[in-house]
Residue frames relative to the residue before (quaternion, step in Angstrom):
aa qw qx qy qz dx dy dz
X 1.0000 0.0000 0.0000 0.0000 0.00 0.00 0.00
X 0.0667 -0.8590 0.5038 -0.0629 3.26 -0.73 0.96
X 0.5650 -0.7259 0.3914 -0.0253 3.14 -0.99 1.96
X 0.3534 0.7561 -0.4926 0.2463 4.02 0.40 0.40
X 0.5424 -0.5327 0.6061 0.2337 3.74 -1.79 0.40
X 0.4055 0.7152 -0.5532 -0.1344 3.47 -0.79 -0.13
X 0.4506 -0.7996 0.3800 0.1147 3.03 -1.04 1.19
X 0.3482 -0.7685 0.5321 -0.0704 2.69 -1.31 0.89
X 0.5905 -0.7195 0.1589 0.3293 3.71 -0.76 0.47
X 0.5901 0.4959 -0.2848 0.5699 3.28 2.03 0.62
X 0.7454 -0.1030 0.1457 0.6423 3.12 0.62 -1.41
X 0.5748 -0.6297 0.4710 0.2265 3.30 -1.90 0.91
X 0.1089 -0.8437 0.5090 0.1314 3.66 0.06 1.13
X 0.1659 -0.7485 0.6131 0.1905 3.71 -1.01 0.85
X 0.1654 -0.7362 0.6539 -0.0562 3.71 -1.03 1.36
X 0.4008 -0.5453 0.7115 0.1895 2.90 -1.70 0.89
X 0.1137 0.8776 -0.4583 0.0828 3.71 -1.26 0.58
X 0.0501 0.8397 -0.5185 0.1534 3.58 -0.22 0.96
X 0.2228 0.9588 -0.0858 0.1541 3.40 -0.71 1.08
X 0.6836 0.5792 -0.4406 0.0555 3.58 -0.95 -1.09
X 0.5132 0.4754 -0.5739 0.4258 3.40 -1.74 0.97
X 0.7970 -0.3575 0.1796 0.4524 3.45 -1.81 0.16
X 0.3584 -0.8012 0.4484 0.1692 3.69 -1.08 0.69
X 0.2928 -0.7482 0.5932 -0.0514 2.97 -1.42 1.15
X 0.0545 0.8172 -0.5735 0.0180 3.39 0.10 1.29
X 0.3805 -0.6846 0.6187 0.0606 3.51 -1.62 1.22
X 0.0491 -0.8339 0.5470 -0.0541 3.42 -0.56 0.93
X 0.2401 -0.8940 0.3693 0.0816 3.48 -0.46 1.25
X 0.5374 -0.6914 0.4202 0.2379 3.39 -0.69 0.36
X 0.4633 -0.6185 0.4352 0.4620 4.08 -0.91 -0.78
X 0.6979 -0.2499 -0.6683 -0.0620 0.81 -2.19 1.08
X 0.2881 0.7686 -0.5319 0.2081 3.85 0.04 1.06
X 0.3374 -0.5300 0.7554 0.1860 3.45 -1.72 -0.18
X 0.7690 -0.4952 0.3612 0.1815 2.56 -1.97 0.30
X 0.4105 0.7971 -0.1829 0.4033 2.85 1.85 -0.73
X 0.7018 0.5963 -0.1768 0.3473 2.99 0.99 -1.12
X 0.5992 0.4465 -0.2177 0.6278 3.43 1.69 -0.55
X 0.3612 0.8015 -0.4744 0.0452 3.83 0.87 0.40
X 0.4704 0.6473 -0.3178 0.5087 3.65 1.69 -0.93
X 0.8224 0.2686 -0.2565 0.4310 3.50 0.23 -1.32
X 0.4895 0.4532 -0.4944 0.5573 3.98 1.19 0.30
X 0.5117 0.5353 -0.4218 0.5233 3.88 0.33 0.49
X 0.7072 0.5447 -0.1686 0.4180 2.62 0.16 -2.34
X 0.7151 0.3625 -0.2702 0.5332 4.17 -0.05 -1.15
X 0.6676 0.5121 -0.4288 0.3290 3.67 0.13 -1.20
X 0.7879 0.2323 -0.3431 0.4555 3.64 0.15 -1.14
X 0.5917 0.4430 -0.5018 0.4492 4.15 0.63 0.44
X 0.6876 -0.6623 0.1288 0.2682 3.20 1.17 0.67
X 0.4160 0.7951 -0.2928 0.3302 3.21 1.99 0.34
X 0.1969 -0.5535 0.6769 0.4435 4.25 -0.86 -0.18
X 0.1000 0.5094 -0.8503 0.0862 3.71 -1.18 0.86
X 0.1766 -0.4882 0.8064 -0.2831 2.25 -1.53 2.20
X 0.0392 0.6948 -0.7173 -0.0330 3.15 -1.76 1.52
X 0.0807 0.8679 -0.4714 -0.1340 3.69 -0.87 0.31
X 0.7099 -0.4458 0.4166 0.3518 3.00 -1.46 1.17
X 0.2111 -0.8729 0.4239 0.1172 3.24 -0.46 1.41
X 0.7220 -0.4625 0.2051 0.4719 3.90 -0.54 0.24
X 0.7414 0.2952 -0.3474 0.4924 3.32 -0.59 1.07
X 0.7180 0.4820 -0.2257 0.4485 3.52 1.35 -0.69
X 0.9454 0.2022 0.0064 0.2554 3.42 -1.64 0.24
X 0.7859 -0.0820 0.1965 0.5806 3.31 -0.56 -1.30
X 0.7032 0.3724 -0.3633 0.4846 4.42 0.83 -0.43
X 0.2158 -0.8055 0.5218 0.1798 3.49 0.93 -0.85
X 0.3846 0.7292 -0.5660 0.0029 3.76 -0.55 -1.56
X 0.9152 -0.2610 0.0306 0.3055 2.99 -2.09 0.17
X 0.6044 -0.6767 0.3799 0.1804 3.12 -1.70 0.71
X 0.5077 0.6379 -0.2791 0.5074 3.87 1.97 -0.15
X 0.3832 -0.6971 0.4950 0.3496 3.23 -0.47 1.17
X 0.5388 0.6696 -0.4564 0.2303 4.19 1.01 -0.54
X 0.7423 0.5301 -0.2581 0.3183 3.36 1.45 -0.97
X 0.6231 0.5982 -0.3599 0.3527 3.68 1.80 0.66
X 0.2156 0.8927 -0.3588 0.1671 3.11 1.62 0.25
X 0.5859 -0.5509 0.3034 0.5110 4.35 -0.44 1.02
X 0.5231 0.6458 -0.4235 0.3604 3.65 1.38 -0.68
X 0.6104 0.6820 -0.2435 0.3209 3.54 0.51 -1.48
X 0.8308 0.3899 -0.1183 0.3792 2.76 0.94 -2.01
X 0.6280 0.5246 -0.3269 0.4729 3.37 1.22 -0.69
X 0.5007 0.6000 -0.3564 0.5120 3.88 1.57 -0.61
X 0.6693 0.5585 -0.2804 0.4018 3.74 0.75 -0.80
X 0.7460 0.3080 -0.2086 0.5524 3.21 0.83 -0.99
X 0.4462 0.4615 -0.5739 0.5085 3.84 0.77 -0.19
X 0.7547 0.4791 -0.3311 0.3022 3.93 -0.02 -0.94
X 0.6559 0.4971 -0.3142 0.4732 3.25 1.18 -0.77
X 0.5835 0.6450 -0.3256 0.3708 3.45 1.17 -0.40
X 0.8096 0.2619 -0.2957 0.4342 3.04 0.84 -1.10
X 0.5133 0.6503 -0.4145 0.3766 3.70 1.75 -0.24
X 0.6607 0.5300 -0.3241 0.4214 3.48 1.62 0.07
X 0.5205 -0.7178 0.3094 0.3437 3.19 1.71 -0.09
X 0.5871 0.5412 -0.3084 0.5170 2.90 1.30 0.74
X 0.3389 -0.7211 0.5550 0.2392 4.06 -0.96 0.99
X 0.7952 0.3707 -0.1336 0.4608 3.76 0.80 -0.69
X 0.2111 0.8364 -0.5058 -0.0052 3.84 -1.23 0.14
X 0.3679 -0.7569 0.4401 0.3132 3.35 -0.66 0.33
X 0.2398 -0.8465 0.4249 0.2131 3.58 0.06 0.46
X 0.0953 0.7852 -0.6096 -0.0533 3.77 -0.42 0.47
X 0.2000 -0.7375 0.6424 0.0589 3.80 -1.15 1.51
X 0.0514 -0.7341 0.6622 0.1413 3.08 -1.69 -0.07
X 0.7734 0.0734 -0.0438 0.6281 3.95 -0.79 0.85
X 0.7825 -0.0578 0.0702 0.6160 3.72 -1.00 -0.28
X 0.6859 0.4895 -0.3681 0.3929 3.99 0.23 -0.64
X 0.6302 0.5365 -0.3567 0.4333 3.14 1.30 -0.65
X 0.6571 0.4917 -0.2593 0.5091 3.70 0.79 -0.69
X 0.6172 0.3964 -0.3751 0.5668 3.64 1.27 0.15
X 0.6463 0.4812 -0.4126 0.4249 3.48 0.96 -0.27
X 0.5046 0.7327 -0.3096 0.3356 3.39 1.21 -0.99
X 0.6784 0.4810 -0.0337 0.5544 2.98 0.71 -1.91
X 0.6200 0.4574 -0.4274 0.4730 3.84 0.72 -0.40
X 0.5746 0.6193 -0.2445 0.4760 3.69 1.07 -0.66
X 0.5778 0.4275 -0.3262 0.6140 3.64 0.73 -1.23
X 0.8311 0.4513 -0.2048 0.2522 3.28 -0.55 -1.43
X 0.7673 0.0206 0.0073 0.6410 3.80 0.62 -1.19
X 0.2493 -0.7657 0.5876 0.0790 3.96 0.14 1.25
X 0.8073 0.4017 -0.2668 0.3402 2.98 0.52 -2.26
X 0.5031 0.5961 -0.3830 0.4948 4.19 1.62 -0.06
X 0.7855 0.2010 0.0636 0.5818 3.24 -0.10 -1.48
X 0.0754 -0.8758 0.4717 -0.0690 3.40 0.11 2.04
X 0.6352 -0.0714 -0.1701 0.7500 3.91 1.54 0.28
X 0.0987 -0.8170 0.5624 0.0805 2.51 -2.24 0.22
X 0.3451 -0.8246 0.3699 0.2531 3.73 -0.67 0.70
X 0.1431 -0.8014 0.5410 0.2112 3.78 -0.34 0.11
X 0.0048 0.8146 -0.5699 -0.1074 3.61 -0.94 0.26
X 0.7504 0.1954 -0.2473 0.5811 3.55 -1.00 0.45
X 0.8440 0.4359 0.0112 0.3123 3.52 0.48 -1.23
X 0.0570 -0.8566 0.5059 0.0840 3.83 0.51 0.91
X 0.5938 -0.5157 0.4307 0.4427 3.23 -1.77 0.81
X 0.4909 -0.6512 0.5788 0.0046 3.25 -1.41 1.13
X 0.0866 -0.7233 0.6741 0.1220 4.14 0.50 0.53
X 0.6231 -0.5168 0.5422 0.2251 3.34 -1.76 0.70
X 0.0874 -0.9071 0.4001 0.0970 3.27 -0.04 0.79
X 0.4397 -0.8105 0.3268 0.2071 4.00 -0.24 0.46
X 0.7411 0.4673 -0.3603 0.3203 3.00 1.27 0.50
X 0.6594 -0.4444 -0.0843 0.6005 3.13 1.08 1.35
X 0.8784 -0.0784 0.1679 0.4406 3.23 -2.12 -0.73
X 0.5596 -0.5807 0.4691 0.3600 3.94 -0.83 0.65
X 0.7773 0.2550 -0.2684 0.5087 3.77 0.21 -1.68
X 0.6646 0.3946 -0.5757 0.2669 3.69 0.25 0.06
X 0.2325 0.7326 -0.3737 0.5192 3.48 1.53 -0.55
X 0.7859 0.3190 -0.2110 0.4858 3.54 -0.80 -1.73
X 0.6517 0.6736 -0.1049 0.3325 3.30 0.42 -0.78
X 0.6850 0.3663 -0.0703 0.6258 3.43 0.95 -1.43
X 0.5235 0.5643 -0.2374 0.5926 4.10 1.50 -0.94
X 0.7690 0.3269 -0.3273 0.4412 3.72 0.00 -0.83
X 0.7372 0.4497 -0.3154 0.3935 3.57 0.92 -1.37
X 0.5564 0.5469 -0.4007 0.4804 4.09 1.76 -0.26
X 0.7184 0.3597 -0.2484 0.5411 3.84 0.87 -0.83
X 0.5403 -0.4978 0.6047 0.3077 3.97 0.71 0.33
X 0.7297 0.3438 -0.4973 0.3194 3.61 -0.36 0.77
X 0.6457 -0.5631 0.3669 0.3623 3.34 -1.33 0.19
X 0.4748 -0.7481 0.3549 0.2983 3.09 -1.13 0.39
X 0.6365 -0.6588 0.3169 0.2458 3.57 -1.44 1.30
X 0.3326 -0.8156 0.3546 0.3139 3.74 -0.10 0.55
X 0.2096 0.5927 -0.6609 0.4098 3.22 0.85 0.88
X 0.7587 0.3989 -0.2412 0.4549 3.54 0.45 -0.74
X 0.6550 0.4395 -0.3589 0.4991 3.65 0.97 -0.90
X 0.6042 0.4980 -0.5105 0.3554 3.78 0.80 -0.05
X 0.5728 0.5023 -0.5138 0.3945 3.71 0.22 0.20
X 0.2902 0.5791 -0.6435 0.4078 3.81 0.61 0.40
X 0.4757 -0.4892 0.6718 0.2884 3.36 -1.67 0.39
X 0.7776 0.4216 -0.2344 0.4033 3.66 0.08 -0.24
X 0.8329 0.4129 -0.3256 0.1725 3.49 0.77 -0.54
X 0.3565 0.5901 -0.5848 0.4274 3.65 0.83 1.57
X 0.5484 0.5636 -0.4822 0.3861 3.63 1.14 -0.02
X 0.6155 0.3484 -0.5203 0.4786 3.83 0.14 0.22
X 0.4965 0.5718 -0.4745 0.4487 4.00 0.81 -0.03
X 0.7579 0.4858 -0.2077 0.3827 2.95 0.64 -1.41
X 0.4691 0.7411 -0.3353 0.3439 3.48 1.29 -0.76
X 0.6230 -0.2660 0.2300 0.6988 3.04 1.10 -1.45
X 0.3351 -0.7712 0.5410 0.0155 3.02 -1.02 1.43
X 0.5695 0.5046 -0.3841 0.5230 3.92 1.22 0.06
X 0.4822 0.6235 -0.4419 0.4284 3.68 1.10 -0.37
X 0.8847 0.3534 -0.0362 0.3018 2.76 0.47 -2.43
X 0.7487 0.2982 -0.4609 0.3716 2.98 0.85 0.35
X 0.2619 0.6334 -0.5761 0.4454 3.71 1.51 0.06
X 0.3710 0.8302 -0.3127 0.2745 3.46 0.78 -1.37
X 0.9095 0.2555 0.2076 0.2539 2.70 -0.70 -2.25
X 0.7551 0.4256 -0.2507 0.4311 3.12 1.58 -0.93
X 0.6097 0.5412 -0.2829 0.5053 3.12 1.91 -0.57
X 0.6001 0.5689 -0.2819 0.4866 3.55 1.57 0.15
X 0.6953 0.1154 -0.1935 0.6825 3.66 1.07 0.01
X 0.3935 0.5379 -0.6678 0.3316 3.43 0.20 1.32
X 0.4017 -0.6453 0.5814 0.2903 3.25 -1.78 0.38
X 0.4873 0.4989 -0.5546 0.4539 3.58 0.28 0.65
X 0.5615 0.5992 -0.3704 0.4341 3.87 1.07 -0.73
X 0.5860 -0.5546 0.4772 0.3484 3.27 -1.02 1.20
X 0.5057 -0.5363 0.5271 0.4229 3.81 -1.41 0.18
X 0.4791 0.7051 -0.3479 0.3902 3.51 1.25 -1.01
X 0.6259 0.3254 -0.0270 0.7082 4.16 0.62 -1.52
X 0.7690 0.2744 -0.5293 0.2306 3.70 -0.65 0.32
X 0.6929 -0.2821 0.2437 0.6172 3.43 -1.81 0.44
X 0.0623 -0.4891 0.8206 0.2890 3.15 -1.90 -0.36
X 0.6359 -0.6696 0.3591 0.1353 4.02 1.06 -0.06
X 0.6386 0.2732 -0.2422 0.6774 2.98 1.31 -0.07
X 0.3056 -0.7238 0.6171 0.0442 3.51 -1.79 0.69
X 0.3330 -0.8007 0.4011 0.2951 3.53 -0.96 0.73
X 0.7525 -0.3232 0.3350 0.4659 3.87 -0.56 -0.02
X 0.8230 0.2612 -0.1714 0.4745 3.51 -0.50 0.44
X 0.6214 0.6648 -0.1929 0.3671 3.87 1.85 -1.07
X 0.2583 -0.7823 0.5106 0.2461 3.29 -1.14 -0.02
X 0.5197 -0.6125 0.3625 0.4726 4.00 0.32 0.60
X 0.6589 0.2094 -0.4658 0.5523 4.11 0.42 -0.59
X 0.7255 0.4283 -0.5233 0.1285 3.74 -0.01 -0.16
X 0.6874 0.4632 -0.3936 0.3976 3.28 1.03 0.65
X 0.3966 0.6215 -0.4252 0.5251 3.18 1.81 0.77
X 0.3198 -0.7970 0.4103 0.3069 3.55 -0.57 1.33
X 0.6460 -0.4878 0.4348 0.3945 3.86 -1.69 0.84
X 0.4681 0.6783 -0.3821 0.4181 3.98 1.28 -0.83
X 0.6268 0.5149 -0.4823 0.3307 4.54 0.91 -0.30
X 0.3837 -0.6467 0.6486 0.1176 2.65 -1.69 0.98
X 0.7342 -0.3733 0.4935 0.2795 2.88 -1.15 -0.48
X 0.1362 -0.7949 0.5028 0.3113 4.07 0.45 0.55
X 0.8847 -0.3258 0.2621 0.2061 3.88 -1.35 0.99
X 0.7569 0.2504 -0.1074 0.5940 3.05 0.93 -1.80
X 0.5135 0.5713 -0.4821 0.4213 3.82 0.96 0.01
X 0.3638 -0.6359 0.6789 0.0489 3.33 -1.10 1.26
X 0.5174 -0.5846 0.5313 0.3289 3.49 -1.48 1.15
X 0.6367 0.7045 -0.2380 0.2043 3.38 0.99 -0.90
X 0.6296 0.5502 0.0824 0.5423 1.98 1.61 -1.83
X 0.7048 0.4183 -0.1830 0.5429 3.51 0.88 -0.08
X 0.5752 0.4443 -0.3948 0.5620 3.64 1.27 -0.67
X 0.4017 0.7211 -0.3426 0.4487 4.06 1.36 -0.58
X 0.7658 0.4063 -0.1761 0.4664 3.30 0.57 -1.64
X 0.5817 0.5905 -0.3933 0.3978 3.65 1.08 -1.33
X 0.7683 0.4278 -0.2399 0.4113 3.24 0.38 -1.97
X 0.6094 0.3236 -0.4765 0.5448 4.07 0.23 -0.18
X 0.7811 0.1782 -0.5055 0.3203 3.98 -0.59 -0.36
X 0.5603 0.6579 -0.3001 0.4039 3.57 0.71 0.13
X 0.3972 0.4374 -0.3547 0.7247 3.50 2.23 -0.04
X 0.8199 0.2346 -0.1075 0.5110 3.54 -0.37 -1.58
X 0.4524 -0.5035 0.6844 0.2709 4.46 -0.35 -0.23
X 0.4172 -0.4653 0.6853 0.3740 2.99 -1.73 -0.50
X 0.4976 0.5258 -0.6704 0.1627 4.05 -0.17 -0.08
X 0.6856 0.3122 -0.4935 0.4347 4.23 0.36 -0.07
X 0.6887 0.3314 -0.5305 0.3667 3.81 0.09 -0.18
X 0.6135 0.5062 -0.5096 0.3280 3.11 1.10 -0.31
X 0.4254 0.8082 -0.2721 0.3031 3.77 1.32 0.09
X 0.4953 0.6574 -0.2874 0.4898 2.82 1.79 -1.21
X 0.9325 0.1778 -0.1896 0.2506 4.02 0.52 -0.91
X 0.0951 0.7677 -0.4200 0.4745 2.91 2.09 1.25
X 0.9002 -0.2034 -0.0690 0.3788 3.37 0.59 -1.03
X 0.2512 -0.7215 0.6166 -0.1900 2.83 -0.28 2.63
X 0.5204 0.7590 -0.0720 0.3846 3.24 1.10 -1.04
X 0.8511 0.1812 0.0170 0.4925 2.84 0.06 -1.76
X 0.5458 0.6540 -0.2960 0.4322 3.25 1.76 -0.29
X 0.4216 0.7300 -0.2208 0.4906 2.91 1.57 -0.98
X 0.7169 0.5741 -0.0811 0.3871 3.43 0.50 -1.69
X 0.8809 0.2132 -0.1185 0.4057 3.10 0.87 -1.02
X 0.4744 0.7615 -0.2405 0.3704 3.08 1.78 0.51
X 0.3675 0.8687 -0.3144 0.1066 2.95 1.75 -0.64
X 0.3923 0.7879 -0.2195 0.4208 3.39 1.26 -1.21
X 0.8589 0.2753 -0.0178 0.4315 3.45 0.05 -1.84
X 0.4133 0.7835 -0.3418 0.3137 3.26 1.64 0.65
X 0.6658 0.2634 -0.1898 0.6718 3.49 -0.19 1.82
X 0.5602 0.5719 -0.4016 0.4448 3.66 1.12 -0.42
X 0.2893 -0.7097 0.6412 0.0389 3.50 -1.18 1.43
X 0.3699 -0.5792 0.6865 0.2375 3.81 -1.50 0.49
X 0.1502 -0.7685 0.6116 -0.1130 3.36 -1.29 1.73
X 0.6870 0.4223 -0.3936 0.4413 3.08 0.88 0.31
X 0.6304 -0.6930 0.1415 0.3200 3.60 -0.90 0.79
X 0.4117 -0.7774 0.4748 -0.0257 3.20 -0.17 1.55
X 0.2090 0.7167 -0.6585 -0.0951 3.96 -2.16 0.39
X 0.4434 -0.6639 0.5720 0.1883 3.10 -1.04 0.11
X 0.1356 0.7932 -0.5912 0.0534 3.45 -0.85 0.21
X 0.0599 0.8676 -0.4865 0.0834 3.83 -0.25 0.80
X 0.3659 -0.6393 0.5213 0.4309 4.18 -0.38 0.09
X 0.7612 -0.4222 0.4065 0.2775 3.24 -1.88 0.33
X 0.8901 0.0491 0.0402 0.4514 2.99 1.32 -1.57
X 0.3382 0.6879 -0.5871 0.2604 2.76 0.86 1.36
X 0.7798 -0.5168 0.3158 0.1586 2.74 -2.09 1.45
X 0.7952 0.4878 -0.1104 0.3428 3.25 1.27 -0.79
X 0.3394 0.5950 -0.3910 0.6147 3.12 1.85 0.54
X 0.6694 0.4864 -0.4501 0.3358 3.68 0.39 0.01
X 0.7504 0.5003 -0.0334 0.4307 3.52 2.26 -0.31
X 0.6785 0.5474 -0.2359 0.4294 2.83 1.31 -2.08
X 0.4187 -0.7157 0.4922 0.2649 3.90 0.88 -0.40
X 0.0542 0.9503 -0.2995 -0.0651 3.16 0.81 1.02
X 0.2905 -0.8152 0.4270 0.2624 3.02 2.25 -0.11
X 0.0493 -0.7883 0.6133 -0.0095 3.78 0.54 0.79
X 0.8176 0.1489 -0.2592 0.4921 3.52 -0.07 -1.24
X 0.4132 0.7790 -0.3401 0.3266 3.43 0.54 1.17
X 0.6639 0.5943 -0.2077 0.4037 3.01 1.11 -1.49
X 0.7057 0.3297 -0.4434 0.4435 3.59 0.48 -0.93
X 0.5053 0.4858 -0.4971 0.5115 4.42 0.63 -0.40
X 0.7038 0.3263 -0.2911 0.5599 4.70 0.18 -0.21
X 0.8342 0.1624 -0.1880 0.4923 3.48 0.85 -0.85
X 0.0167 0.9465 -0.3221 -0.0063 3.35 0.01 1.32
X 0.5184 0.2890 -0.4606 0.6600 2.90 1.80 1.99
X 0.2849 0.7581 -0.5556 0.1880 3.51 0.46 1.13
X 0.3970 -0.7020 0.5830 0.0985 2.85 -1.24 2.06
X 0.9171 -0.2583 0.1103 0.2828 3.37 0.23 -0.64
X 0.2992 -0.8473 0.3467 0.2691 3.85 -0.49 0.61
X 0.0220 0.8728 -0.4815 -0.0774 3.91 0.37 0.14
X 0.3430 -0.6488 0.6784 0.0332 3.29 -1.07 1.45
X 0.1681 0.7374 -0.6216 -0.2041 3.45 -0.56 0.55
X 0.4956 -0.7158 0.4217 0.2531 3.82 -1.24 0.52
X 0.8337 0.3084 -0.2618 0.3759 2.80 -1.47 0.94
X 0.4168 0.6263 -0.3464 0.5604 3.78 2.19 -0.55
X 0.0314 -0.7269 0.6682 0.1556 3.47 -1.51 0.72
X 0.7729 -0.4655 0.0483 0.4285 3.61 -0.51 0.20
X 0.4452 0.5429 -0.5025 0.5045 3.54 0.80 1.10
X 0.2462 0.8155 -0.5215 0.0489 3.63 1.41 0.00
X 0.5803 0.5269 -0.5093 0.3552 3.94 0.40 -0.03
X 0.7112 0.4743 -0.2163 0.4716 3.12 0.76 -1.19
X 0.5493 0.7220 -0.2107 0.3640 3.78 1.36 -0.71
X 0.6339 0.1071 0.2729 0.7157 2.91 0.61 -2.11
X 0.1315 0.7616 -0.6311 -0.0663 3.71 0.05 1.11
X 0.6758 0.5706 -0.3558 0.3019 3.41 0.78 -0.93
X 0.8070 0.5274 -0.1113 0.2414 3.33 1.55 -0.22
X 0.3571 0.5610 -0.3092 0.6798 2.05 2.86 -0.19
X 0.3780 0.8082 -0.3215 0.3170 3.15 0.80 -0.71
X 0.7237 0.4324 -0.1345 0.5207 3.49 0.27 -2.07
X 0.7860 0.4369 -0.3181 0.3002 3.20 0.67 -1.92
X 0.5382 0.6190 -0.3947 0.4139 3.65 0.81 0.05
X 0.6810 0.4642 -0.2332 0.5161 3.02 0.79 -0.78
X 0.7026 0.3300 -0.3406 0.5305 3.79 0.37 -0.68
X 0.4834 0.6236 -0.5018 0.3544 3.74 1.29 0.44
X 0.7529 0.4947 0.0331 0.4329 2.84 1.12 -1.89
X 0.4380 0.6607 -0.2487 0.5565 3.41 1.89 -0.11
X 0.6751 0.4055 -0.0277 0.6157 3.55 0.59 -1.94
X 0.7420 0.4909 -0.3555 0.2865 3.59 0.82 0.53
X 0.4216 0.5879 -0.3294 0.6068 2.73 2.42 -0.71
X 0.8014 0.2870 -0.2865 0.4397 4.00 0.51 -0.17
X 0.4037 0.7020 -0.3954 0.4335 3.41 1.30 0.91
X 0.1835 -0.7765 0.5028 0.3324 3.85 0.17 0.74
X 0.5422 -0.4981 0.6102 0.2925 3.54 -1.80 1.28
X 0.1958 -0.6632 0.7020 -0.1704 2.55 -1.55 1.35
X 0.3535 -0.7674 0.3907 0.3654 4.14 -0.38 0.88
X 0.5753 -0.4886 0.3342 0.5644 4.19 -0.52 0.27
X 0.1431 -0.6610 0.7181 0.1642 3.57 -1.27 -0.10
X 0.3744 -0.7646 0.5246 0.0100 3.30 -0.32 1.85
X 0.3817 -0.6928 0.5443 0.2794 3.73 -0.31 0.55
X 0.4298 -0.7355 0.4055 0.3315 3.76 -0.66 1.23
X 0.6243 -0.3581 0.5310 0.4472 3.94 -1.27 0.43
C-alpha cells in the first residue's frame, strides 16, 4: 500500500493506494483517516481493483482551509471529481462510510455519468427534505419528545472541537470505544447530549481501546489529529444547514445508478441517522443490496473487514453482469 499526495487544482489530497484496474475510491467519515479503509485497500487490489482512499478535506495528510464555508457537500463532491481526473481516470465507483457516506451519496446524485455506483455504510442516502433546516428540525423533535439534543446539532457551537482538541488521545480512545459493537449497549453513545454537557463527558474514563484497533494504528490517528485538531472535521456539521439551503434544486431527485447499503447490527447510529429502511429502494432506484452485518458497530470496516470486504466485492462483481445503462442527470 502506498502513501502519496496528488495534487490537484485546490487542495493537495494525500491517498492511501494499492493496485491496478477500474477504481474504487473509499471515503471516510469522523473522526477517521484514510487509514481506516486499509483491509479493503488490500482486499480490492489483489481482485484486481485501484482502491484509492483519501484523507478527506480537513483531515490528516490534505488538511485545507480554516472557514467552516469551505466544507460545504459541494467542496466535497468537487474534491473527489478532481482527484478523479488527477488520477487519470473518467469513471469510479465510490464507496462512503459515516459522513463519507453522505459525500458519496451526493457524488452519485450530482455527477452519475462520473461516479457510476455507489456504496453507503453506516449512513443512508438522506432525500432533501421540505420541512426546513435539519438542526432546527433535530432540534424542534427532541425539545417536542422530551429528549436531549443529538450533536449533530450541538456541533455547530463555535466551541465544540475544543474538548477534542484538549486532548485528542482521550477523544478519540473516547469515541471509538463508544460506537463499537463489542461495547456493552449499557457504555455506548446513545448520541445525544444534555444542555450544559460535552459528548466525551458522558463517555465513560473505563475506554479502551476496541480489539481491532492497533497501538500503531491508533498512535497514527493521535499524531494526525494532533497536527490538524478537530475544528475542520468538525466543519463538516456547521454546514448541514447551509447545505440544506443550497440544495433546494435537487429536491425530489432519486439516485439511478446502482447503489448498496451496508450498516452493523450495532451501530449506535441507527438509533438516529434515519435510515429509512423501507425506503431505500423508492431513493435508490437500482438497489442491489442491503447487508446487516452482526454483531459490527459503526466502525464495521475496520470490525468485520473481511466481510465488508467481500460485500464490496460481490457489489462490484454483480456489476460487471449488470447491463450499462447511460447516467440520468437529475433535471435543473
Amino acid at each position: 500500500m502506498e502513501v502519496k499526495t496528488v495534487k490537484t487544482e485546490e487542495l493537495p489530497i494525500q491517498i492511501r493506494r494499492a493496485g491496478e484496474g477500474p477504481l474504487v475510491l473509499l471515503i471516510h467519515g469522523f473522526p477517521d483517516l484514510s487509514l481506516a479503509w486499509h483491509h479493503q485497500i488490500e482486499g480490492l487490489a489483489a481482485a484486481g481493483y485501484h482502491a484509492v482512499a483519501p484523507d478527506m478535506r480537513g483531515y490528516g495528510g490534505t488538511g485545507g482551509p480554516s472557514q467552516a464555508e469551505a466544507y460545504s457537500i459541494f467542496s466535497m463532491v468537487g474534491d473527489l471529481v478532481a482527484l478523479v481526473e488527477a488520477l487519470g481516470y473518467e469513471q469510479a465507483v465510490i464507496v462512503g462510510h459515516d459522513w463519507g457516506a453522505a459525500v458519496a451519496w451526493h457524488c452519485a446524485l450530482l455527477r452519475p455519468d462520473m461516479f457510476h455506483a455507489v456504496m453507503g455504510m453506516s449512513v443512508p442516502f438522506q432525500p432533501r427534505r421540505k420541512q426546513g433546516p435539519p438542526t432546527t428540525v433535530m432540534n424542534y423533535l427532541a425539545q417536542k419528545n422530551g429528549e436531549d439534543q443529538l450533536y449533530l446539532a450541538a456541533f455547530a457551537a463555535p466551541d465544540a472541537h475544543l474538548a477534542m482538541d484538549a486532548d485528542p488521545e482521550a477523544a478519540l480512545r473516547k469515541m471509538f470505544w463508544a460506537f463499537d459493537g463489542a461495547t456493552p449497549q449499557s457504555d455506548q453513545a446513545t448520541g445525544r447530549i444534555p444542555a450544559g454537557r460535552d459528548m466525551l463527558d458522558l463517555i465513560s474514563d473505563r475506554a479502551t481501546l476496541p480489539a481491532w484497533m492497533s497501538q500503531t494504528h491508533f498512535e497514527q490517528y493521535v499524531a494526525a489529529f494532533r497536527q490538524t485538531g478537530f475544528e475542520r472535521a468538525v466543519h463538516w456539521y456547521r454546514k448541514i444547514d447551509a447545505n440544506w439551503a443550497r440544495t433546494r434544486w435537487l429536491q425530489g431527485c432519486k439516485i439511478t445508478v446502482p447503489a448498496a447499503f451496508l450498516v452493523g447490527e450495532r451501530d449506535p447510529v441507527r438509533n438516529y441517522a434515519g435510515h429509512f429502511e423501507g425506503e431505500l429502494s423508492e431513493w435508490l432506484t437500482d438497489l442491489h443490496a442491503v447487508t446487516v452485518v452482526p454483531g459490527a458497530g459503526h466502525w464495521v470496516q475496520q470490525e468485520k473487514p473481511e466481510i465488508v470486504t467481500q460485500a464490496i466485492l460481490s457489489f462490484l462483481w454483480g456489476l460487471s453482469l449488470h447491463a450499462s445503462r447511460p447516467a440520468q442527470l437529475c433535471p435543473a
